[in-house]
SEKOLVO-921983 format. One line per field, with one value per residue: x, y, z of N, C-alpha, C in turn. Coordinates in steps of 0.1 Angstrom, whole numbers. Atoms other than C-alpha are relative to their C-alpha. Layout:
REM residues N
n_x = X | ...;
n_y = Y | ...;
n_z = Z | ...;
ca_x = X | ...;
ca_y = Y | ...;
ca_z = Z | ...;
c_x = X | ...;
c_y = Y | ...;
c_z = Z | ...;
This chain:
REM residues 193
n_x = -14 | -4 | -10 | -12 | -8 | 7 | -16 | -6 | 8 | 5 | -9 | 0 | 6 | -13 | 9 | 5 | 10 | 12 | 6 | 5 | -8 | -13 | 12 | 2 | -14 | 7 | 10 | -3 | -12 | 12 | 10 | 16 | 5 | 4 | 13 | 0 | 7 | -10 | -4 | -7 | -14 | -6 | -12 | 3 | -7 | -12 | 2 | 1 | -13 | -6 | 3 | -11 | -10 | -4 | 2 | -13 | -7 | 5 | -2 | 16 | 4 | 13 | 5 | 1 | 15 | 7 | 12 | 2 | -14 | -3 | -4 | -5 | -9 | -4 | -5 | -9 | -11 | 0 | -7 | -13 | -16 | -5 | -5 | -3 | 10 | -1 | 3 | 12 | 7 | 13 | 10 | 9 | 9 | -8 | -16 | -9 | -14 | -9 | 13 | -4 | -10 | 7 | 7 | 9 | 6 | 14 | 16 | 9 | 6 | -9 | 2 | 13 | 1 | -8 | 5 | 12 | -7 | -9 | -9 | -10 | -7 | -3 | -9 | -13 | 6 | -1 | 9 | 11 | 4 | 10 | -1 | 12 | 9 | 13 | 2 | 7 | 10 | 4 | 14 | -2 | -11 | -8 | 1 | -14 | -9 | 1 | 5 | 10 | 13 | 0 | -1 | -15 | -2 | -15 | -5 | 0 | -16 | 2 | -10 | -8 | -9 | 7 | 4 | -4 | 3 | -11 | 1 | 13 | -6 | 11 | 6 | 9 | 3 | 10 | -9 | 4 | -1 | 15 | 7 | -1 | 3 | -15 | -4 | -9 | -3 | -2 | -9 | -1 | -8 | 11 | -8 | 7 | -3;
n_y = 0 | -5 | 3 | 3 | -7 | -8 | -12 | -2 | -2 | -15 | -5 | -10 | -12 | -3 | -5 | 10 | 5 | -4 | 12 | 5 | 9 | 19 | 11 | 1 | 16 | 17 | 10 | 5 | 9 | 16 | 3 | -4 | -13 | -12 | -12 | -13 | -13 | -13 | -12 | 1 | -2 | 8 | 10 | 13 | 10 | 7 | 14 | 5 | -2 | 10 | 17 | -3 | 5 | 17 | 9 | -3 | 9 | 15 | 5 | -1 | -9 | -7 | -11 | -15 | -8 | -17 | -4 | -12 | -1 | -12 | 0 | 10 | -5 | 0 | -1 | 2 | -8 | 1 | 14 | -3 | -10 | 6 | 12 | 0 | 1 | 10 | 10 | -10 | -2 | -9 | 4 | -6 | 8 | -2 | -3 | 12 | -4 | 12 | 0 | 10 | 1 | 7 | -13 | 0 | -12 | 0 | -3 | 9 | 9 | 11 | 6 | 11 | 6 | 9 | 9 | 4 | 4 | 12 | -6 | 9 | -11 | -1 | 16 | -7 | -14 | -3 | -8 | -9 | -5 | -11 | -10 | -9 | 6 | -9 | -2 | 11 | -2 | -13 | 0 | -2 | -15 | 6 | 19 | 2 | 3 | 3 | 10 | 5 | -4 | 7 | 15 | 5 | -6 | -6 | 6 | 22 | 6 | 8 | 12 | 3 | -15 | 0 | -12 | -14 | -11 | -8 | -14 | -5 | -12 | -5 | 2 | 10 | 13 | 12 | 10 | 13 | 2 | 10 | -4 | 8 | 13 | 1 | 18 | 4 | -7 | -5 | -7 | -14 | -8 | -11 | -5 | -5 | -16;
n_z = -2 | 10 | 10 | -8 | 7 | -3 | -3 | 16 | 17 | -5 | -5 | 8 | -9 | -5 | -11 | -10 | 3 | -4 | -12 | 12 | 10 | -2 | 2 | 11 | 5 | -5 | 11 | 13 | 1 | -1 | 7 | 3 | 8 | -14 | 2 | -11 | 3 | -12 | 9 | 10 | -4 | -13 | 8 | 10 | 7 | 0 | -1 | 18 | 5 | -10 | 7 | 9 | -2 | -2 | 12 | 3 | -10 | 3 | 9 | 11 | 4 | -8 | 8 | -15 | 7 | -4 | 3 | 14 | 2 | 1 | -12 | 8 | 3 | -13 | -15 | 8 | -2 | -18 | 1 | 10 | -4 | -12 | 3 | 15 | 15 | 6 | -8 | 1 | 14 | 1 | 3 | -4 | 17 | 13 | 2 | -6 | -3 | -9 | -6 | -3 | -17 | -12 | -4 | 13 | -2 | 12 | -1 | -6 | 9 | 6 | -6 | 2 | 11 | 2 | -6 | 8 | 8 | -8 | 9 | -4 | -13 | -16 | -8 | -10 | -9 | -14 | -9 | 6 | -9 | 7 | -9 | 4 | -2 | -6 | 15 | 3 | -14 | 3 | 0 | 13 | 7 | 3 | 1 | 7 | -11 | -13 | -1 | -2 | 12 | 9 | -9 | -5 | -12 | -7 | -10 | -5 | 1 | 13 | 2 | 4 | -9 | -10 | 0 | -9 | -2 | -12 | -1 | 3 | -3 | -2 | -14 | -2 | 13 | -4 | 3 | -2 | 12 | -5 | 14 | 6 | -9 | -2 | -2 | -8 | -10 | 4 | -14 | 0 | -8 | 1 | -9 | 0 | 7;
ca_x = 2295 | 2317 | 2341 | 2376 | 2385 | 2362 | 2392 | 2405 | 2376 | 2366 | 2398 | 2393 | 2368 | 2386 | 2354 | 2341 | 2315 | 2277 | 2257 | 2237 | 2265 | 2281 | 2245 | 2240 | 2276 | 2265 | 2237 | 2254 | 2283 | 2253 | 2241 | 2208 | 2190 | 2191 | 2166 | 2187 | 2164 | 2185 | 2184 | 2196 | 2236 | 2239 | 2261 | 2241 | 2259 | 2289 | 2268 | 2263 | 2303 | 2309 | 2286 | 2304 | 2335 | 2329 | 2316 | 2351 | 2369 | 2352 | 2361 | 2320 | 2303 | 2279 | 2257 | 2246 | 2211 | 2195 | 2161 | 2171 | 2201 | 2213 | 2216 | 2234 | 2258 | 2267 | 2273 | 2292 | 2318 | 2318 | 2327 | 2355 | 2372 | 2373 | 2379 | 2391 | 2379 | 2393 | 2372 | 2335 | 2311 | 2279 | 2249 | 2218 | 2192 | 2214 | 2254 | 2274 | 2302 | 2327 | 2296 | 2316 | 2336 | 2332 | 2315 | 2282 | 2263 | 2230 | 2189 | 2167 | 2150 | 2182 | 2180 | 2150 | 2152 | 2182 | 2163 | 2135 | 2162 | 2180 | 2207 | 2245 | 2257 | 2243 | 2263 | 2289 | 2267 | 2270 | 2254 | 2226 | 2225 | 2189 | 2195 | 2165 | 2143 | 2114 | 2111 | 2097 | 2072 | 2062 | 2027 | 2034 | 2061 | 2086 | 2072 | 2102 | 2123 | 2106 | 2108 | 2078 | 2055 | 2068 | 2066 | 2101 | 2105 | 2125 | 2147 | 2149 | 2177 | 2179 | 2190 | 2219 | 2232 | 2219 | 2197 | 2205 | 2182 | 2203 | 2190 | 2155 | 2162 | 2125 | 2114 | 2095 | 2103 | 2084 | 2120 | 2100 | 2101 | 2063 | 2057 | 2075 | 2077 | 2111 | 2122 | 2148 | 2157 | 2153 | 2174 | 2166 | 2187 | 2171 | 2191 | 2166 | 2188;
ca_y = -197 | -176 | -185 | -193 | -166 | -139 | -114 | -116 | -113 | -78 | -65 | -38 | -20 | 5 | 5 | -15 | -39 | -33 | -60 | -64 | -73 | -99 | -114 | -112 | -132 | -157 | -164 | -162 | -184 | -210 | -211 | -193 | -169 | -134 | -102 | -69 | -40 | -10 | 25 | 39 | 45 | 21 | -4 | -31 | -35 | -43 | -75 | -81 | -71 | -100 | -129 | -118 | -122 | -158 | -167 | -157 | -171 | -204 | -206 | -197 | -174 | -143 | -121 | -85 | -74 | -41 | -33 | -7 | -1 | 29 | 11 | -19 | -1 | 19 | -8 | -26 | 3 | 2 | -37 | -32 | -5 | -32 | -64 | -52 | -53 | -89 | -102 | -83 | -85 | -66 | -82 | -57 | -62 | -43 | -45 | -76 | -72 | -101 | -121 | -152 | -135 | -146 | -115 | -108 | -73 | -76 | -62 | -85 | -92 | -109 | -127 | -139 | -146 | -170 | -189 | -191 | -203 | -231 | -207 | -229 | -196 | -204 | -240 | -220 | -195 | -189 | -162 | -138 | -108 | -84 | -51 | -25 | -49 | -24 | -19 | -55 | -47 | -16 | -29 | -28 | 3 | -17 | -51 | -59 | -60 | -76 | -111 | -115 | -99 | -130 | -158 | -163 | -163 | -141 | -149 | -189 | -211 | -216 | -250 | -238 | -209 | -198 | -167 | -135 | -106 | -78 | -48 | -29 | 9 | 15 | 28 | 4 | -24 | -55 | -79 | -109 | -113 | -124 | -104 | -129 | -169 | -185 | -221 | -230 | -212 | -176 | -155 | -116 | -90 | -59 | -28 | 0 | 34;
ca_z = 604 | 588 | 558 | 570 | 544 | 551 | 564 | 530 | 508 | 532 | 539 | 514 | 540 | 554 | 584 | 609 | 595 | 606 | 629 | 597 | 571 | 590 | 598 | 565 | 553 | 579 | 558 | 521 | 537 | 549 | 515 | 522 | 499 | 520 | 517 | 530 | 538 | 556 | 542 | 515 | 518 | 551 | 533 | 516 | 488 | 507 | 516 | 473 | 468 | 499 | 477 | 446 | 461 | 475 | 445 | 432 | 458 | 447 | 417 | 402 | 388 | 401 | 382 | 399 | 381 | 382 | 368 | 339 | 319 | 328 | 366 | 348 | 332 | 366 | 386 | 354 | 357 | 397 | 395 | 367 | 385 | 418 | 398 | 364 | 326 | 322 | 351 | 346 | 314 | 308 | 296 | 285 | 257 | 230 | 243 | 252 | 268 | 280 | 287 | 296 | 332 | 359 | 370 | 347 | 350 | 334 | 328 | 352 | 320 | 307 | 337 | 333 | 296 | 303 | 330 | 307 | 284 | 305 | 290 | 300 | 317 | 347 | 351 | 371 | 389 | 426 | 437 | 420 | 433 | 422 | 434 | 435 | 443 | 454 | 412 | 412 | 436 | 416 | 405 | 366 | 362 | 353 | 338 | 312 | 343 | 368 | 372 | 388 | 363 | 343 | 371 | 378 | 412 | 432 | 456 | 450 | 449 | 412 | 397 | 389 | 414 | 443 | 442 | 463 | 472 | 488 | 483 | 486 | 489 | 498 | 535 | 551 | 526 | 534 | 539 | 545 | 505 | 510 | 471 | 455 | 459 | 473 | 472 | 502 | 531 | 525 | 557 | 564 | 577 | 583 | 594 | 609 | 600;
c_x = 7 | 10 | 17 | 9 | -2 | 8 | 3 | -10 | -8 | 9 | 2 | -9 | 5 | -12 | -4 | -13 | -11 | -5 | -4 | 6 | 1 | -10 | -2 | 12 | -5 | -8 | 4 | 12 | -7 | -6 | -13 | 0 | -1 | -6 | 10 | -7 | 6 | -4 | 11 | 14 | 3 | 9 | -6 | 6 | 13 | 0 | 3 | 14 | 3 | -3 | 5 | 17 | 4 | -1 | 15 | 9 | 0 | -1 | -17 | -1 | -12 | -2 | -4 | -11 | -5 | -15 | -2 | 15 | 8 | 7 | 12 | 14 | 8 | 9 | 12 | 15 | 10 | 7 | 11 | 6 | 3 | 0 | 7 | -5 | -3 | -14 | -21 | -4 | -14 | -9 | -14 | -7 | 2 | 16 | 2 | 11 | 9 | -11 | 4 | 12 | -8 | -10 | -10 | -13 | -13 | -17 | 1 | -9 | 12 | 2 | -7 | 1 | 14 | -7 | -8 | 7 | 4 | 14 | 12 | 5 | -6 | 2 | 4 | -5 | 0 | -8 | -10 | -4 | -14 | -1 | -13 | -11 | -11 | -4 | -10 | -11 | -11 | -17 | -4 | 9 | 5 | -2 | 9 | 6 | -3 | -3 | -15 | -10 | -2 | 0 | 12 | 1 | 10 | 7 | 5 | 12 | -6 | 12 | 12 | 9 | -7 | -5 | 2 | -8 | 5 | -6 | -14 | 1 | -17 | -2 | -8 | -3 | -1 | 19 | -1 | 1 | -14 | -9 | 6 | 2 | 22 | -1 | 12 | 0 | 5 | 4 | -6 | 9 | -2 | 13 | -11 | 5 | 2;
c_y = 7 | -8 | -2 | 15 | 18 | 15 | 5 | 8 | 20 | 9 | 15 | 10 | 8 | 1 | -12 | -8 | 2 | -13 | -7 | -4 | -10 | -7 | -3 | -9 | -8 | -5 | -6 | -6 | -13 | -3 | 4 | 10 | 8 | 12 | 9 | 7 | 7 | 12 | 2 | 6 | -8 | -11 | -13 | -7 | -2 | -18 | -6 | -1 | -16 | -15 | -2 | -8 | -11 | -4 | -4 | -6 | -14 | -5 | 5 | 8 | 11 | 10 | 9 | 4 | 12 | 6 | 9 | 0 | 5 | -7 | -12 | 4 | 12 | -11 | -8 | 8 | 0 | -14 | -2 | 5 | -11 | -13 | -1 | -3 | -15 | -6 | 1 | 2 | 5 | -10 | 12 | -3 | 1 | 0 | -13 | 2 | -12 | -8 | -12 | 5 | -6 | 7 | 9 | 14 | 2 | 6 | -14 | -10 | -9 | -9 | -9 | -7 | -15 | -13 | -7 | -11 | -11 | 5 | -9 | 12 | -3 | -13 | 6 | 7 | -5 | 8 | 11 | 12 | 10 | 12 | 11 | -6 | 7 | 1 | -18 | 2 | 12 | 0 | 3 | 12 | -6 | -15 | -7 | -5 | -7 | -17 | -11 | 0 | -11 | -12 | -5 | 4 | 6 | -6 | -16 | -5 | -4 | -13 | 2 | 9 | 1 | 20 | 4 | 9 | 5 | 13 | 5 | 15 | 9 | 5 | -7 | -12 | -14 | -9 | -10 | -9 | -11 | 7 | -8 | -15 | -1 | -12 | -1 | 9 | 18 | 9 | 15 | 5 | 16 | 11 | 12 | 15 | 2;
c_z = -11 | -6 | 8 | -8 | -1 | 3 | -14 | -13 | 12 | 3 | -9 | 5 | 9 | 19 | 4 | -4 | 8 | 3 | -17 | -11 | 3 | 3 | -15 | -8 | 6 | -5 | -11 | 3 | 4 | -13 | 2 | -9 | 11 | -5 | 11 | -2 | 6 | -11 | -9 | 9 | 17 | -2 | -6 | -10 | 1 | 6 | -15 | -3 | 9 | -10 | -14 | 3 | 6 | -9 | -7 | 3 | -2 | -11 | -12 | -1 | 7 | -11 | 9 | -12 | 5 | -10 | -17 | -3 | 6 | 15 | -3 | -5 | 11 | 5 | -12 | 4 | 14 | 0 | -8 | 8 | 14 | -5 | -13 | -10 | 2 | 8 | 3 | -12 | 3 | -11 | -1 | -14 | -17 | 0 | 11 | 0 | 7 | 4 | 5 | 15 | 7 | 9 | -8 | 7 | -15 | 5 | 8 | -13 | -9 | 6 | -4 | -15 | 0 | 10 | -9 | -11 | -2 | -5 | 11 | 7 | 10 | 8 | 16 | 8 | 14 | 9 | -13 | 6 | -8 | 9 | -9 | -2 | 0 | -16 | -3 | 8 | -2 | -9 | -20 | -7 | -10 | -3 | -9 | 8 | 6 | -5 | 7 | -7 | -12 | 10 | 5 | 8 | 6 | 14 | 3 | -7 | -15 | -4 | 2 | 9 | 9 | 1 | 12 | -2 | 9 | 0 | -2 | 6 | 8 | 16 | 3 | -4 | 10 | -5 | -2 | -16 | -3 | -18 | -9 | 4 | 1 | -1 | 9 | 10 | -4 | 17 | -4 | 11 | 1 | 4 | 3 | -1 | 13;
């Protein structure tokens, strides 16, 4: 069931939402963890902008992870110019930026190291989104990053927020999220291009 508010928090699309977004809100407005797989550029991360901006709407917090700096500081800029400085901090293993918004752009391994942590930033947390998922899945490229290479599962409702995978840019990507473990109801939404 959708949000009563839903209008509001997407009204900034100037296009017709896709079968697969709004199945996809219906999940992160039930509280499930959800797995999009679609091609690249078919609109996935206007599912991740959607659990951001409940989070928002709700008063909590959402982080948006990405694998390497370089993608980090991207989407950092991207989220500032559509929520502003005040409301968007950067998190990476050498630059802290605002690290108390409500809107937290950080490495996967900062992720993880806060879990590892019981770090108090994620009282507030809401949503989690890990984008570029297919990098965890990459068989040791990227072990720093990947929360799995360190046991932290992907995809699972953590204590304290509710994990989000939204994005796997891979062809063919396995959505079932059967490479890492889940805890709670984890929803997919597939789109096939």
């Amino acid at each position: 069931m959708a949000r009563p508010d839903r209008g509001q928090l997407t009204a900034r699309y100037t296009f017709p939402l896709d079968r697969f977004q709004i199945e996809a809100m219906d999940f992160v407005d039930a509280g499930d963890s959800v797995v999009v797989a679609a091609p690249t550029g078919s609109g996935k991360t206007v599912v991740a902008e959607y659990g951001i901006a409940s989070a928002l709407a709700d008063g909590r917090r959402a982080f948006y992870t990405a694998p390497i700096k370089a993608l980090s500081n991207q989407k950092f800029m991207d989220l500032m110019a559509v929520h502003g400085r005040d409301r968007v901090g950067l998190l990476t293993g050498d630059n802290a930026v605002n690290p108390d918004a409500p809107i937290v752009v950080m490495t996967t391994e900062v992720l993880r190291n806060m879990i590892y942590a019981r770090s108090s930033a994620l009282a507030d947390l809401k949503v989690v989104v890990l984008d570029e998922v297919h990098f965890i899945q990459d068989g040791g490229d990227h072990p720093p990053a990947s929360p799995r290479s360190t046991g932290v599962p992907v995809g699972h409702g953590f204590e304290h927020g509710r994990g989000r995978r939204m994005d796997d840019h891979r062809s063919g990507a396995d959505p079932t999220g059967r490479g890492g473990q889940t805890t709670g109801r984890t929803r997919v939404s597939v789109h096939g291009g």
